[in-house]
N, C-alpha and C positions, 0 to 999 in steps of 0.2 A: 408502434413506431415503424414507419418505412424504412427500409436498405436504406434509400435516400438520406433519410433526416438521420439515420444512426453515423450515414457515412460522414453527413456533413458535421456532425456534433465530432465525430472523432479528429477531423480534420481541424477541427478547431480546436481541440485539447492538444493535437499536437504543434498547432502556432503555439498554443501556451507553452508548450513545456521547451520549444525552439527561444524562443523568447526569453524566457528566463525567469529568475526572480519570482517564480511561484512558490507561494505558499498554500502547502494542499493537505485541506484537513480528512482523517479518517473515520469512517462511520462505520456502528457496530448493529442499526437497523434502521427503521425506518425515520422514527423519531428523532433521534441524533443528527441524520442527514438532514431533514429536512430547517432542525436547528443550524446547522452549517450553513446551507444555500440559503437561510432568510439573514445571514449575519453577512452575507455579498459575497464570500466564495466564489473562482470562475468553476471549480471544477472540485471535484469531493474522490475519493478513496475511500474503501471498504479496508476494515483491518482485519484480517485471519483472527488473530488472538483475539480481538474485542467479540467477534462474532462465538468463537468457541467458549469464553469466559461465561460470556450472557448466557448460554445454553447446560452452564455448568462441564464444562472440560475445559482442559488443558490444552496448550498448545500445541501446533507439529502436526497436522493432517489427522487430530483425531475425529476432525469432521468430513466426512466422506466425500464426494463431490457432489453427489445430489444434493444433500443437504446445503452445501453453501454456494450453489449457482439460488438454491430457493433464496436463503437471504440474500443472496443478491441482486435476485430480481425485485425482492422486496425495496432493498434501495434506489433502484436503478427505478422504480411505479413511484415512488415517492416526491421523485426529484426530476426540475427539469433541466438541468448540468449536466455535464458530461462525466459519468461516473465508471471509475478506472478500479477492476477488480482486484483483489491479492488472493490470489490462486496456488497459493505455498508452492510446493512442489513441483505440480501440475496431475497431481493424484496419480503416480504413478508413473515408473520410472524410464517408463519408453517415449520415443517421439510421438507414438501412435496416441496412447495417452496424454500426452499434454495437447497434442491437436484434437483430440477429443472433448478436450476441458476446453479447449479454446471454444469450438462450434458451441457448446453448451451458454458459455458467458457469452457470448456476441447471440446468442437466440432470443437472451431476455434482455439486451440491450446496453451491455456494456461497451465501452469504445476504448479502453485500455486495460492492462495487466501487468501484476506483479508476478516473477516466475525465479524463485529461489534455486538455487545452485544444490543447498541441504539437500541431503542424501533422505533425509527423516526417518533414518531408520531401513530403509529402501536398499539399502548397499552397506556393503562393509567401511568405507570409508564415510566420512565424516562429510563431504561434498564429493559432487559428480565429475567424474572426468572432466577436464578442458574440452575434451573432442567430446563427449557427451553429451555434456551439456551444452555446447554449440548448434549439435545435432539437435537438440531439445527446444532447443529458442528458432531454428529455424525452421522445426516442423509447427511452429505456432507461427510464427509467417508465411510461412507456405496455409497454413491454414485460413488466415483474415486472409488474404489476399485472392487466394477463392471465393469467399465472398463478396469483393470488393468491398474493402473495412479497411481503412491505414490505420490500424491498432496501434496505440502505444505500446510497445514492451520496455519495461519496466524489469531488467536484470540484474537480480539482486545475486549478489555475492557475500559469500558468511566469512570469508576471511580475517575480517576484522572482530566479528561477534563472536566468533569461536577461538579468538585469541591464537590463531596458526602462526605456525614459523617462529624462528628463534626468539629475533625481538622487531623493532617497528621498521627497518629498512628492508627483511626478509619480506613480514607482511604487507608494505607495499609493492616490492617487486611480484611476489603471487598475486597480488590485486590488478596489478596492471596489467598481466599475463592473462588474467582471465577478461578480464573488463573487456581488452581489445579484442580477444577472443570472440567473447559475448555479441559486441558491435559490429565484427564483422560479420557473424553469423545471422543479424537482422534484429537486433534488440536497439531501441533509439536510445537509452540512458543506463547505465553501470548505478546500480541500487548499492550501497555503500553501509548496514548499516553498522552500528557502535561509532563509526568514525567521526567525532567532532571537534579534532584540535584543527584551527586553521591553519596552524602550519603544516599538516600533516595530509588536509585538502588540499592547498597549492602544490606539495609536492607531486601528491596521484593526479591532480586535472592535468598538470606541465607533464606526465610521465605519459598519460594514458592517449591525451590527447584528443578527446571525447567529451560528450557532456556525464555528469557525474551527479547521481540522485542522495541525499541524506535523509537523517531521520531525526528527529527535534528527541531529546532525552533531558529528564533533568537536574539541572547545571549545566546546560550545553549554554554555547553562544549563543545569542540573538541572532534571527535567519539573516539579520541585514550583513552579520560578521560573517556567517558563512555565504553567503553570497557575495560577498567582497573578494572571499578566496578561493570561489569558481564553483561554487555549487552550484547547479542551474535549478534544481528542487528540492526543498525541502517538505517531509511529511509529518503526521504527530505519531505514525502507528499507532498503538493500542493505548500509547500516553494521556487523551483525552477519555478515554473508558475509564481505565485505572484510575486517575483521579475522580472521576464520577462515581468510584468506588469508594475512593477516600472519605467523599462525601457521605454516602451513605453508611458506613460505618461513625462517621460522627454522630449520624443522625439517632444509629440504632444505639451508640452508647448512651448521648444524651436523655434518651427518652427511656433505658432501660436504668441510669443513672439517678433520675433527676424527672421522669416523668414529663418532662419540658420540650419544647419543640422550638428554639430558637434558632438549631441549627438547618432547621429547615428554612425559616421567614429569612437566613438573610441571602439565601439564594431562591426563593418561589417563583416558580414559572408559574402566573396565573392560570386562572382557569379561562377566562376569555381570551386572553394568549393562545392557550394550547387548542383552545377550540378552530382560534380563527388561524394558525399554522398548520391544522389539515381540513379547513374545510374546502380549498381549490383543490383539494385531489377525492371527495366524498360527491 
């Protein structure tokens, strides 16, 4: 991929994400994405935890950054969309490191990012400073921007996930204090996640006055409810893995059960399926 073509792919995920009403599914390799982009996706997500799951760990940067710029280029070779990384943390808790992590994911072709607030252990508090993390998101602008890359950053905030502040008018006034923060500091979207009452969206989009990313959970709304009440993106995170998990534990009771494989046949990806889904990239 050319500077060129990477620039222009990114330019185009962010008319999408300007736009609205995206629905953007997250992939945990190569296989998965490629299932996303032949299902007409404009544009796919890599999920941290999908990717650490499949490799056997846990969540929260127990995967190094070598290790998941590799799966990420795995997905970014797989697919021809524009494919927006989650990069937790940013491996490390200084600007220098997150602009590090940036150059690495824009090397193997990514054109946007997720950049969490979580401390992951990194700090004695539970998220990064306001002024920190400002600092943090604008040294991954200042970094695409050297290379001439209009990255998406994709600013996630744990306020809601980590259940901070008293009760829900607290944690949205800490959310909107960060969000604007985040936006001014060079992030195009406030990453929201746990949040899916729509009333609780209309309040932070009218507060924050930005656009505002969420994350599909479930029993959450329908994206069409939350994009009614100002979400401009909705993602699956790691929800599409997880249930691919569900899956395969039916599969492994039934068959350890019962000998039987029916929980397989009523979901089978054929085999001339799966052959002719990578053979434009073989």
């Amino acid at each position: 991929m050319t500077r060129f073509d990477q620039a222009s792919l990114a330019t185009h995920f962010r008319d999408l994400n300007l736009a609205g009403r995206l629905l953007l599914p997250n992939a945990w390799d190569a296989a998965s994405a490629r299932i996303f982009e032949e299902a007409g996706f404009p544009a796919i997500g890599t999920t941290s935890a999908g990717i650490a799951y499949a490799r056997g760990l846990g969540d929260g940067q127990r995967i190094g950054r070598e290790a998941m710029v590799r799966e990420i280029a795995s997905v970014v070779a797989a697919c021809e969309r524009p494919i927006t990384a989650d990069i937790e943390a940013g491996y490390g808790p200084a600007p220098a490191d997150v602009a590090e992590t940036i150059d690495a994911v824009l090397d193997v072709g990514a054109v946007g990012v997720n950049l969490e607030d979580n401390t992951a252990g990194m700090g004695e508090a539970p998220l990064f400073s306001v002024a920190d993390q400002a600092r943090r998101i604008a040294a991954a602008r200042s970094a695409a921007e050297q290379r001439g890359i209009p990255l998406v950053i994709n600013a996630r905030t744990d306020t809601f996930l980590l259940g901070l502040g008293a009760d829900l008018d607290e944690r949205i006034a800490m959310t909107v204090v960060r969000g604007q923060a985040y936006l001014e500091a060079g992030a195009d979207l406030v990453f929201v996640p746990l949040l899916v009452d729509p009333d609780g969206v209309r309040r932070l989009v009218d507060a924050i006055d930005g656009p505002i990313s969420l994350m599909a959970l479930p029993g959450a709304p329908a994206a069409e409810v939350l994009f009614a009440a100002g979400a401009r993106r909705v993602s699956l995170g790691q929800m599409a893995m997880l249930a691919t998990l569900g899956t395969l534990r039916d599969i492994a009771k039934e068959l350890r059960d019962t000998g039987t494989w029916t929980s397989i046949e009523r979901s089978f990806y054929g085999f001339g399926e799966a052959e002719a889904l990578f053979a434009r990239r073989t």
